[in-house]
N, CA, C, O and CB atoms as a CASP TS submission, in Angstrom:
PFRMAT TS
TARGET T0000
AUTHOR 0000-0000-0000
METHOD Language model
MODEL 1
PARENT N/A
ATOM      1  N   UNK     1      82.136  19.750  97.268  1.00  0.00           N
ATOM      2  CA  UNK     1      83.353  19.259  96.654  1.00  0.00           C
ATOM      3  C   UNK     1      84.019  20.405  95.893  1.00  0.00           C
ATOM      4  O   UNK     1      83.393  21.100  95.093  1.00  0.00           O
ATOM      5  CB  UNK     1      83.057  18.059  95.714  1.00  0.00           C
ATOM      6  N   UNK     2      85.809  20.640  96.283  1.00  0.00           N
ATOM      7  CA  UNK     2      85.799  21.644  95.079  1.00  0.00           C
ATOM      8  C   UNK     2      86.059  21.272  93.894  1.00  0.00           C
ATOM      9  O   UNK     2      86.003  20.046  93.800  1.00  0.00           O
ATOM     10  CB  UNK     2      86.607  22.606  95.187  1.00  0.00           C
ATOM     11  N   UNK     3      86.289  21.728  93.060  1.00  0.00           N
ATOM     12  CA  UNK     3      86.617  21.565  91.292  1.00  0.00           C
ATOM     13  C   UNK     3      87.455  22.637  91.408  1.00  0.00           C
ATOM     14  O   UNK     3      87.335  23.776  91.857  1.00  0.00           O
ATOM     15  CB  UNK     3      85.259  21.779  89.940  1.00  0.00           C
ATOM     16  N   UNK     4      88.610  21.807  90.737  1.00  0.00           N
ATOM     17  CA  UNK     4      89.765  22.157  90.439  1.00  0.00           C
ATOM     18  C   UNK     4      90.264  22.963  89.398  1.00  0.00           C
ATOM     19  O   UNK     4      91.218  23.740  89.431  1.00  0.00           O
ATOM     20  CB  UNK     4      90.224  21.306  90.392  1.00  0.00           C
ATOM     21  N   UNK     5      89.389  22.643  88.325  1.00  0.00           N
ATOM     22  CA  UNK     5      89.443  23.680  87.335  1.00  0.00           C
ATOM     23  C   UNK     5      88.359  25.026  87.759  1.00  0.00           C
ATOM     24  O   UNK     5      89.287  25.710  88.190  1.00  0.00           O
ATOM     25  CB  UNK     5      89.028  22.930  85.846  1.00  0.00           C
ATOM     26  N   UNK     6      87.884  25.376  87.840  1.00  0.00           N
ATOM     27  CA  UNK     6      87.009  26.259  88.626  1.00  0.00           C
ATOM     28  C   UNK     6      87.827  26.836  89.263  1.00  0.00           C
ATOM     29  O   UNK     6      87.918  28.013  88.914  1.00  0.00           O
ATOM     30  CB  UNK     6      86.006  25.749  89.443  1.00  0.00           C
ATOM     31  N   UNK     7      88.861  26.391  90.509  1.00  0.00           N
ATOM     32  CA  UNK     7      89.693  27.005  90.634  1.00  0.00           C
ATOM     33  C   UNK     7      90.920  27.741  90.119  1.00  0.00           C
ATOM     34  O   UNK     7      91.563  28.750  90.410  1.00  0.00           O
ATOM     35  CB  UNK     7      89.740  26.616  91.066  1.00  0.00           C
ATOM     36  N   UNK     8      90.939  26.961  89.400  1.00  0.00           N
ATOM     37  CA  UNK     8      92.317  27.466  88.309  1.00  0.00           C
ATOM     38  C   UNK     8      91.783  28.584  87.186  1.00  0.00           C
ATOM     39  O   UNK     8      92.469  29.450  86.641  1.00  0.00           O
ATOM     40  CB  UNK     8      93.009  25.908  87.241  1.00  0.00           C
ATOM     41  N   UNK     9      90.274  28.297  86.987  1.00  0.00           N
ATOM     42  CA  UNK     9      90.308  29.636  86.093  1.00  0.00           C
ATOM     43  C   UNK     9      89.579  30.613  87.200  1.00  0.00           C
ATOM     44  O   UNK     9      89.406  31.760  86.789  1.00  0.00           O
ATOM     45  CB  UNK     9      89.347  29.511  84.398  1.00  0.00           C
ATOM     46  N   UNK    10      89.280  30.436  88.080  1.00  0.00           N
ATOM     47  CA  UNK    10      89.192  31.861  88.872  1.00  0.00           C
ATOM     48  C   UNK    10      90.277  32.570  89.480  1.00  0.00           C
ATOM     49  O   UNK    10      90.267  33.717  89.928  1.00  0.00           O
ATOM     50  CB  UNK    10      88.379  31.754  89.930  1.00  0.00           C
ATOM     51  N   UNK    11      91.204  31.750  89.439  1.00  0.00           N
ATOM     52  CA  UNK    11      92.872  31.905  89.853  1.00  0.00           C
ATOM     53  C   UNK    11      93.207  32.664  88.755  1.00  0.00           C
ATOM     54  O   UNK    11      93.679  33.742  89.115  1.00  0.00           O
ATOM     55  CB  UNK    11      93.921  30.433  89.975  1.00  0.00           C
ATOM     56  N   UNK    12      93.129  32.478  87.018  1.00  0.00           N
ATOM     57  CA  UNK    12      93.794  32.894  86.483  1.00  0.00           C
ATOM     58  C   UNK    12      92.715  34.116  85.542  1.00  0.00           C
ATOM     59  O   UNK    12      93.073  34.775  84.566  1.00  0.00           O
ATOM     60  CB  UNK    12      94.603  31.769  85.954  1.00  0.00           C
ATOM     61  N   UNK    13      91.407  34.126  86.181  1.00  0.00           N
ATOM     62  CA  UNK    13      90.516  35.276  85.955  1.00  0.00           C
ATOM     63  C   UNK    13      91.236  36.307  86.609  1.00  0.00           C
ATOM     64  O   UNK    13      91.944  37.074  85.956  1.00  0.00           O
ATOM     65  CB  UNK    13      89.046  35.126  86.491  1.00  0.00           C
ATOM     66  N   UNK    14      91.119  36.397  87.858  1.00  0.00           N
ATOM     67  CA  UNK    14      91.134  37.372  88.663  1.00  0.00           C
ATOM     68  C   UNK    14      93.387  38.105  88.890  1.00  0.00           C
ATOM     69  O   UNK    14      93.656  39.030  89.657  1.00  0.00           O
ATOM     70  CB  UNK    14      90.140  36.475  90.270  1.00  0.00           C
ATOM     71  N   UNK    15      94.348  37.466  88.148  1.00  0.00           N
ATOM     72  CA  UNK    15      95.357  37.380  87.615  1.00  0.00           C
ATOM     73  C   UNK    15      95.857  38.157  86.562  1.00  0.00           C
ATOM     74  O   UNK    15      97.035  38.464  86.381  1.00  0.00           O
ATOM     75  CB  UNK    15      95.366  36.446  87.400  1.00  0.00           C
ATOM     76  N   UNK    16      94.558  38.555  85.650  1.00  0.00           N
ATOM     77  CA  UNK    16      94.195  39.104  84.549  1.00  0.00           C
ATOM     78  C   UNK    16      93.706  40.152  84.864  1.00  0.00           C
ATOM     79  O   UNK    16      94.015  41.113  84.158  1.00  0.00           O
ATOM     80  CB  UNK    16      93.479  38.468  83.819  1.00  0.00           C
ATOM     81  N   UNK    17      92.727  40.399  86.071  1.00  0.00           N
ATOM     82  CA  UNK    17      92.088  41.441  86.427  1.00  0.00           C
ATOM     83  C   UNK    17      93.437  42.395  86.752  1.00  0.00           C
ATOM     84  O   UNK    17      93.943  43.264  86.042  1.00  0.00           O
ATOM     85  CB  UNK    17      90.997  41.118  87.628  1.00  0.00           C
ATOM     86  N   UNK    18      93.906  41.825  88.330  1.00  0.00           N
ATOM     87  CA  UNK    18      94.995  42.648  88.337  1.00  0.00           C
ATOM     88  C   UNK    18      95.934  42.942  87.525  1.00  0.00           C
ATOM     89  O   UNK    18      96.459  44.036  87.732  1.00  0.00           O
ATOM     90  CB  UNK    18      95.497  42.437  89.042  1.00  0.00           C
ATOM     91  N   UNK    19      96.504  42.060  86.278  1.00  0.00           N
ATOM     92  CA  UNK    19      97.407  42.736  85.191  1.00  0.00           C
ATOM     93  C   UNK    19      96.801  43.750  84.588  1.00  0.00           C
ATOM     94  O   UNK    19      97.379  44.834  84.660  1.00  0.00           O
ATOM     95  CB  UNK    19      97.843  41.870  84.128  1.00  0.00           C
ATOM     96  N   UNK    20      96.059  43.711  84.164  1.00  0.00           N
ATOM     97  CA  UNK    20      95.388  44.835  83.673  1.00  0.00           C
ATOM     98  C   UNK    20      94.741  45.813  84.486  1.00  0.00           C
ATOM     99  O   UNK    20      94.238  46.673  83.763  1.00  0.00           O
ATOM    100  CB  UNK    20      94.544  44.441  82.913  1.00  0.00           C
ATOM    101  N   UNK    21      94.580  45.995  85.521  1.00  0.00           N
ATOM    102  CA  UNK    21      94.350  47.526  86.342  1.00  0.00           C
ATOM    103  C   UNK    21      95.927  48.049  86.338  1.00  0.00           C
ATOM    104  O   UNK    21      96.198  49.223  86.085  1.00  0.00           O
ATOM    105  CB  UNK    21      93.620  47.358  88.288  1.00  0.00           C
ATOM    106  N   UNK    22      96.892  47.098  86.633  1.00  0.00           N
ATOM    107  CA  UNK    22      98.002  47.623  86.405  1.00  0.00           C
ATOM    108  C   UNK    22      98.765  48.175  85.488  1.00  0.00           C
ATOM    109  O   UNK    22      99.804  48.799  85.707  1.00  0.00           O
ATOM    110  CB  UNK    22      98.427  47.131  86.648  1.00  0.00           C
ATOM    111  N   UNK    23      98.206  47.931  84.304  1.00  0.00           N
ATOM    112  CA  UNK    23      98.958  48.225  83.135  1.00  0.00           C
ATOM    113  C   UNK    23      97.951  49.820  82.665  1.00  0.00           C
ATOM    114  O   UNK    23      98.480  50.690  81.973  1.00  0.00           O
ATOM    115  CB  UNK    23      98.922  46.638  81.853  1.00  0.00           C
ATOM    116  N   UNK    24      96.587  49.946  83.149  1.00  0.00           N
ATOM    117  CA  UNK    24      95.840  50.960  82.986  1.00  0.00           C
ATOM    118  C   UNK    24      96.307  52.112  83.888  1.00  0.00           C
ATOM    119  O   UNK    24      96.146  53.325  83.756  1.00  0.00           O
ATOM    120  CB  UNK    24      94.521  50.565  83.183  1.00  0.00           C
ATOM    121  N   UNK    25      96.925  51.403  84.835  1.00  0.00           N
ATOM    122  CA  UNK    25      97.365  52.647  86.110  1.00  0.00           C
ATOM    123  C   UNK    25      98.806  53.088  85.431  1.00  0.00           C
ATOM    124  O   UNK    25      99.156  54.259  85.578  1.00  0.00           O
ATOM    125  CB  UNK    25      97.656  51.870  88.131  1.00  0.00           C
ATOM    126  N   UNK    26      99.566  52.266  84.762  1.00  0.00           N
ATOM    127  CA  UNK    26     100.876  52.991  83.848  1.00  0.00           C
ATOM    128  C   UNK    26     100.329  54.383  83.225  1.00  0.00           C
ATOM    129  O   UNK    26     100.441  55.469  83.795  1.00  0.00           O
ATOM    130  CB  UNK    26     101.437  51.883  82.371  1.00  0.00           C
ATOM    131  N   UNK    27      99.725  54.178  81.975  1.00  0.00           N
ATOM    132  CA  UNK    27      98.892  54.843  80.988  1.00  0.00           C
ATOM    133  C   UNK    27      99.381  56.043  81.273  1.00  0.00           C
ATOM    134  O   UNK    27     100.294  56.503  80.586  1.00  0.00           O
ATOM    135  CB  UNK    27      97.354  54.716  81.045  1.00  0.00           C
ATOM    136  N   UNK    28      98.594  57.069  82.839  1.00  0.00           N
ATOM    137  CA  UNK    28      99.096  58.043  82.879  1.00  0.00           C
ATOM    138  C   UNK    28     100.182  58.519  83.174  1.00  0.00           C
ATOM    139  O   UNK    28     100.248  59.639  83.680  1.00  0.00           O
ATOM    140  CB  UNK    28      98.637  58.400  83.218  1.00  0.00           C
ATOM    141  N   UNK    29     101.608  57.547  82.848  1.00  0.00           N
ATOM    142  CA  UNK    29     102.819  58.168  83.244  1.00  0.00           C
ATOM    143  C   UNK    29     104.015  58.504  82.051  1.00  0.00           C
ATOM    144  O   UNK    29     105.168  58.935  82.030  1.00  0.00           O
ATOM    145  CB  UNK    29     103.370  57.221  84.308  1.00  0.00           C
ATOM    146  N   UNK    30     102.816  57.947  80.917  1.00  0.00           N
ATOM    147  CA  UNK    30     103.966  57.995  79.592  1.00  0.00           C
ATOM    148  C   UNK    30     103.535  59.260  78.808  1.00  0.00           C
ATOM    149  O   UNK    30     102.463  59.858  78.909  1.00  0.00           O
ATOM    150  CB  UNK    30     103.896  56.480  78.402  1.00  0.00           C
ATOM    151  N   UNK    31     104.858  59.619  77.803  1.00  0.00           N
ATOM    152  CA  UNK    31     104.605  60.331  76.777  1.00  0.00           C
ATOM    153  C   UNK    31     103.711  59.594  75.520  1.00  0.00           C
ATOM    154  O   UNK    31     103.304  58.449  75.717  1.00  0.00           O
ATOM    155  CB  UNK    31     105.907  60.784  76.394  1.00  0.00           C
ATOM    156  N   UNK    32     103.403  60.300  74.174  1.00  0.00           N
ATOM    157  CA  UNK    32     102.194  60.113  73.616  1.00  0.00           C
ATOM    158  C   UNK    32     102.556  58.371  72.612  1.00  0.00           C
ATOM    159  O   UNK    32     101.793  57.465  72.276  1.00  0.00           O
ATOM    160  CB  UNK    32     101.769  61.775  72.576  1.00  0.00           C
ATOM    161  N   UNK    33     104.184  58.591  72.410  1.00  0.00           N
ATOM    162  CA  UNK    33     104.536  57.534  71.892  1.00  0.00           C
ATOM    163  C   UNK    33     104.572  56.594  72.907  1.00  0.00           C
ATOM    164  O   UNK    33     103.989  55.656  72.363  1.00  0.00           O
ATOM    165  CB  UNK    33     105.627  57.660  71.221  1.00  0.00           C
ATOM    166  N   UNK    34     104.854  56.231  73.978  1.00  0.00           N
ATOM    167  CA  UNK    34     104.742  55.314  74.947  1.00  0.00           C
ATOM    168  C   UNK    34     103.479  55.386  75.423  1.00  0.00           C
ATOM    169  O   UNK    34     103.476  54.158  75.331  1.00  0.00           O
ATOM    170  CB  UNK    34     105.656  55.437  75.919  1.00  0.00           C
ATOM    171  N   UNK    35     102.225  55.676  75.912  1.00  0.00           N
ATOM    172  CA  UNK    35     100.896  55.879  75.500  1.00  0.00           C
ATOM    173  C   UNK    35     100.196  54.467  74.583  1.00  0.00           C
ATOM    174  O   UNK    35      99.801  53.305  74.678  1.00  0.00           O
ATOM    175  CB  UNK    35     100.967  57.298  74.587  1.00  0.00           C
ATOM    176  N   UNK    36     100.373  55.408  73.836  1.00  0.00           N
ATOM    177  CA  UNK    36      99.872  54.030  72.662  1.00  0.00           C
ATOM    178  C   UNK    36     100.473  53.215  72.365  1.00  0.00           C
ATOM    179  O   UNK    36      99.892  52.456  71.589  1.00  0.00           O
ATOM    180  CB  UNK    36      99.582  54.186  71.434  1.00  0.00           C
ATOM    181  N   UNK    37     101.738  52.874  72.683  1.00  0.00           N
ATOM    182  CA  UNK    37     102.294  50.899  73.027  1.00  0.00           C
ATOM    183  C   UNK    37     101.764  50.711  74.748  1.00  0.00           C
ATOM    184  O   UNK    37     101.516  49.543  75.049  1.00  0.00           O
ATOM    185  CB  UNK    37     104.841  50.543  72.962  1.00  0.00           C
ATOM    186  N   UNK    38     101.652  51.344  75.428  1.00  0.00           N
ATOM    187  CA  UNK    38     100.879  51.106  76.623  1.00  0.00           C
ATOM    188  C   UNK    38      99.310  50.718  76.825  1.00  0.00           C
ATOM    189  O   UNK    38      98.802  49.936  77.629  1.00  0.00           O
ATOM    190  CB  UNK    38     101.046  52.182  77.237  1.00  0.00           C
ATOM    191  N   UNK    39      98.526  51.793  75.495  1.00  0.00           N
ATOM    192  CA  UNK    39      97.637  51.514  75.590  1.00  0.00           C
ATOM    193  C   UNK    39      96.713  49.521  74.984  1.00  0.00           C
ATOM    194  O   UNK    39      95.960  48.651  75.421  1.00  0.00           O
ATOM    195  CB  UNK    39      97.423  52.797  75.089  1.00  0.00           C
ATOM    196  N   UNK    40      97.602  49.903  73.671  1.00  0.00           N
ATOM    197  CA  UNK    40      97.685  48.451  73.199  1.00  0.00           C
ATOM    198  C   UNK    40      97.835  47.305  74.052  1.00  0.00           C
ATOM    199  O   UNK    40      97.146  46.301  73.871  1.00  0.00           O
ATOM    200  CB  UNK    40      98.689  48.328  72.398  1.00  0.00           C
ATOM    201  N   UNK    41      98.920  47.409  75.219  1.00  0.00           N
ATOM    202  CA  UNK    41      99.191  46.371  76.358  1.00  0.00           C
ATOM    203  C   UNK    41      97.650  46.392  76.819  1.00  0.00           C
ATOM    204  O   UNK    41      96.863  45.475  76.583  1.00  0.00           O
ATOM    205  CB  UNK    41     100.470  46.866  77.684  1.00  0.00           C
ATOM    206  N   UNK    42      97.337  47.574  77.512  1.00  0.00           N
ATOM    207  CA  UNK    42      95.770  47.398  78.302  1.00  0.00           C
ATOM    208  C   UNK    42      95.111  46.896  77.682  1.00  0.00           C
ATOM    209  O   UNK    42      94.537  46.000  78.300  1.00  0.00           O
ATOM    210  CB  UNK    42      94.942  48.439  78.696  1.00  0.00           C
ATOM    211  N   UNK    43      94.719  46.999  76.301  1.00  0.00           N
ATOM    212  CA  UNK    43      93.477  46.151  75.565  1.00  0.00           C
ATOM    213  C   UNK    43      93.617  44.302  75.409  1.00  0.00           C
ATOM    214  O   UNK    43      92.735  43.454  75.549  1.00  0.00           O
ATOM    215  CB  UNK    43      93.411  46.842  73.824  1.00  0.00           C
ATOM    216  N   UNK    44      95.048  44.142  75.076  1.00  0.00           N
ATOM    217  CA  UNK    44      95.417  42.879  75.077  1.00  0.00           C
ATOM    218  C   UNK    44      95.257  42.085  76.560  1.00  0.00           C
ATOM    219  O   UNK    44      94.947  40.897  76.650  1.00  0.00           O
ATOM    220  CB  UNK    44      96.803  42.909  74.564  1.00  0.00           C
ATOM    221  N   UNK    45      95.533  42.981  77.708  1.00  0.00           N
ATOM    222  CA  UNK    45      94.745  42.198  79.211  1.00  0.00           C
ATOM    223  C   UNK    45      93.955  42.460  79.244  1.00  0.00           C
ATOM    224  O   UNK    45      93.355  41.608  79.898  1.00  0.00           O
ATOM    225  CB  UNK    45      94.968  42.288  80.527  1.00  0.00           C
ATOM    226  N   UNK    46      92.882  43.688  78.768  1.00  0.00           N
ATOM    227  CA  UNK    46      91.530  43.778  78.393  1.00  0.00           C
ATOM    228  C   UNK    46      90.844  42.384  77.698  1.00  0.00           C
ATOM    229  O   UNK    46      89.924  41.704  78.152  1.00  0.00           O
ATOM    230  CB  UNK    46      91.474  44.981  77.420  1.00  0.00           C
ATOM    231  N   UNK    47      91.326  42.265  76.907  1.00  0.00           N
ATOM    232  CA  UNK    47      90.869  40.889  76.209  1.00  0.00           C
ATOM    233  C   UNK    47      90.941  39.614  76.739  1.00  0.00           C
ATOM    234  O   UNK    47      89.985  38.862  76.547  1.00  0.00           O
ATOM    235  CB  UNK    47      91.514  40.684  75.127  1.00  0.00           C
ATOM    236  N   UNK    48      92.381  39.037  77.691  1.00  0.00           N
ATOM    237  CA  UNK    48      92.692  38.475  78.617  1.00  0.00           C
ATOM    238  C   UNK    48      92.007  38.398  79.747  1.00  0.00           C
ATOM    239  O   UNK    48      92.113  37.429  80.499  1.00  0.00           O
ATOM    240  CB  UNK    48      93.567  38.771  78.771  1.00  0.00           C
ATOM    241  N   UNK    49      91.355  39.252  79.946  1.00  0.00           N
ATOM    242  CA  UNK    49      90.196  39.118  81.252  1.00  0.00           C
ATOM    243  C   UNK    49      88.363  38.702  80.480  1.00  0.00           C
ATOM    244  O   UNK    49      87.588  37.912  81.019  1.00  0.00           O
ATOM    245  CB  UNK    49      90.153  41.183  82.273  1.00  0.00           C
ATOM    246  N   UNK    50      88.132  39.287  79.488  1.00  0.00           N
ATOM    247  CA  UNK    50      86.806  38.533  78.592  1.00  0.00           C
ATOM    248  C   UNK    50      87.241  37.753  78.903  1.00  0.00           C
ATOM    249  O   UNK    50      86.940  37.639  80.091  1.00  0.00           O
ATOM    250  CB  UNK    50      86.362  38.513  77.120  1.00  0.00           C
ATOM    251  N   UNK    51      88.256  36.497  78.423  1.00  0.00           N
ATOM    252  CA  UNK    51      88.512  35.933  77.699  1.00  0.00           C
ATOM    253  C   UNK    51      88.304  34.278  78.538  1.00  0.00           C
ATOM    254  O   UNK    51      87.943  33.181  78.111  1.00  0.00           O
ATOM    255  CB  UNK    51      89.742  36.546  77.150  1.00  0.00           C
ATOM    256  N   UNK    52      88.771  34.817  80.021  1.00  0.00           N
ATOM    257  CA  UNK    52      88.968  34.070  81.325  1.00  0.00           C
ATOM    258  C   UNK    52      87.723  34.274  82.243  1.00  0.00           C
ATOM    259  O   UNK    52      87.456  33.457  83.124  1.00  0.00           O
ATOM    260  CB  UNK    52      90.307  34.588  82.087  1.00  0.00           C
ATOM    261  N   UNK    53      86.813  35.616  81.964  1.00  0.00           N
ATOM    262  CA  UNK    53      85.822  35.207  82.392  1.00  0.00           C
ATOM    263  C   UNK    53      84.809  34.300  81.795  1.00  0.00           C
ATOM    264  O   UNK    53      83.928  33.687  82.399  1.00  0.00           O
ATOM    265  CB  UNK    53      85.439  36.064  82.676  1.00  0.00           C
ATOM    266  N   UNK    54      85.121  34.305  80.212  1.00  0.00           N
ATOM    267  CA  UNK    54      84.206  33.962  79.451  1.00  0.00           C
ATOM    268  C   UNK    54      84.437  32.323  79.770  1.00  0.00           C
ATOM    269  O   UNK    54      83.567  31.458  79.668  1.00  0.00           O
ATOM    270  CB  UNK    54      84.352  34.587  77.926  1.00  0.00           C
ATOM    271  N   UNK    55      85.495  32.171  80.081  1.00  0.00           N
ATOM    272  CA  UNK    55      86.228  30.257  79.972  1.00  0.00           C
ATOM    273  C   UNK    55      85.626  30.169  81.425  1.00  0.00           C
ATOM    274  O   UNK    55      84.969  29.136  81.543  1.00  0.00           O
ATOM    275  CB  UNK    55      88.595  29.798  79.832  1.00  0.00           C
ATOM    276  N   UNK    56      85.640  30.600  82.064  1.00  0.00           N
ATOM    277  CA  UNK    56      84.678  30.416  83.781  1.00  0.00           C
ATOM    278  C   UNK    56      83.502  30.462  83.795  1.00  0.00           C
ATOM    279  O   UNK    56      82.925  29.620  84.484  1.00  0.00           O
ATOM    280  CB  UNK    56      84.815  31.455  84.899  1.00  0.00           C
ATOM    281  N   UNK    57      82.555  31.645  82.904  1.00  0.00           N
ATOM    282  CA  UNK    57      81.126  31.212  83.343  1.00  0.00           C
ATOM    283  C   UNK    57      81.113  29.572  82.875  1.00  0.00           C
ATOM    284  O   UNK    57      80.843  28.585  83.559  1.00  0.00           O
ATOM    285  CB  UNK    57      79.782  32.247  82.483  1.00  0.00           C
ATOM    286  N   UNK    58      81.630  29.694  81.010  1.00  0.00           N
ATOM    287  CA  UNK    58      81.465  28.507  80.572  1.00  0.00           C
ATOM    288  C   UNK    58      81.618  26.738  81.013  1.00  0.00           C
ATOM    289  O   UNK    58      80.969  25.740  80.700  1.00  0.00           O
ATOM    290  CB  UNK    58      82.046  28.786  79.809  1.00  0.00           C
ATOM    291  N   UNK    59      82.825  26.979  81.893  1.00  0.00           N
ATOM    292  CA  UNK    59      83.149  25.980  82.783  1.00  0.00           C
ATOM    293  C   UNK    59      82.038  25.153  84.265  1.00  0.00           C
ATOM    294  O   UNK    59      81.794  23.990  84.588  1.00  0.00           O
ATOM    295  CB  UNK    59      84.369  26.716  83.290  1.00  0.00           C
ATOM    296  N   UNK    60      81.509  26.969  84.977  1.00  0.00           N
ATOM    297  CA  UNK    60      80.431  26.793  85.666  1.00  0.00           C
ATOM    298  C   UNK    60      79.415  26.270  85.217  1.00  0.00           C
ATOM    299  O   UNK    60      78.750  25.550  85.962  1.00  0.00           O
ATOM    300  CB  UNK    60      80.111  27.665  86.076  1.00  0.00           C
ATOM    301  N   UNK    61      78.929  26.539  83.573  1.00  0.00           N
ATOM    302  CA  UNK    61      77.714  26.166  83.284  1.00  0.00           C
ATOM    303  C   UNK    61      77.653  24.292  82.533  1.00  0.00           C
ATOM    304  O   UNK    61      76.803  23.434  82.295  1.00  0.00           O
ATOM    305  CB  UNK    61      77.209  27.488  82.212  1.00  0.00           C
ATOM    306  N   UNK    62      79.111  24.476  82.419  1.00  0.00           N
ATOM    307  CA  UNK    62      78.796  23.020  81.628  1.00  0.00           C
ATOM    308  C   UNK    62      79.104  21.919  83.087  1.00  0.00           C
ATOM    309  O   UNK    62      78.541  20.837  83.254  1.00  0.00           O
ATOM    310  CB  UNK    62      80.195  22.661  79.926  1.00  0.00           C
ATOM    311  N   UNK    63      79.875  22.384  83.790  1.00  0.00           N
ATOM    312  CA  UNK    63      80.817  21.809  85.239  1.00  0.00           C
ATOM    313  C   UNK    63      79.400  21.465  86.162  1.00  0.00           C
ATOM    314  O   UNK    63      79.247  20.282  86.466  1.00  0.00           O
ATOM    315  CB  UNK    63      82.138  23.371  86.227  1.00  0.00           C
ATOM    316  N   UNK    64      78.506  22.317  86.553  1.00  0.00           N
ATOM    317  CA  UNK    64      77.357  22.879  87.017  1.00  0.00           C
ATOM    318  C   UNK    64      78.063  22.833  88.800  1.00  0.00           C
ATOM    319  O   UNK    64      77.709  22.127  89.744  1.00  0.00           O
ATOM    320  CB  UNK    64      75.726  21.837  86.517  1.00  0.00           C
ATOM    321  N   UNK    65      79.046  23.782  88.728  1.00  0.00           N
ATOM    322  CA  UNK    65      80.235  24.014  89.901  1.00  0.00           C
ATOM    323  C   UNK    65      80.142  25.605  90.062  1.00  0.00           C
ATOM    324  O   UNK    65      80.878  26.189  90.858  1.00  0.00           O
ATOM    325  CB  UNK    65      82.026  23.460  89.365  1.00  0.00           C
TER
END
């Protein structure tokens, strides 16, 4: 059977993944002041991806999906 939420946060895990490789692949195209408002973006989808894996194992383990 699938589970729907299971889907939706592996949908919006892996959403996160790619925002953030993308925003890490910017990084090397700015100067030092654009840099570090760039870098800040990466940590904040850095956190955004914990954040969605962490809501998915949790979902798997309580869901048992």
């Amino acid at each position: 059977m699938i589970c729907s939420e299971r889907e939706r946060l592996t949908e919006e895990y892996f959403a996160h993944v790619l925002r953030f490789r993308d925003v890490v692949l910017e990084l090397t195209a700015y100067a030092v002041p654009s840099l570090i408002r760039a870098y800040r973006t990466s940590e904040d989808w850095r956190i955004a991806v914990v954040q969605a894996r962490l809501a998915l194992k949790q979902h798997r383990t309580e869901h048992k999906c």
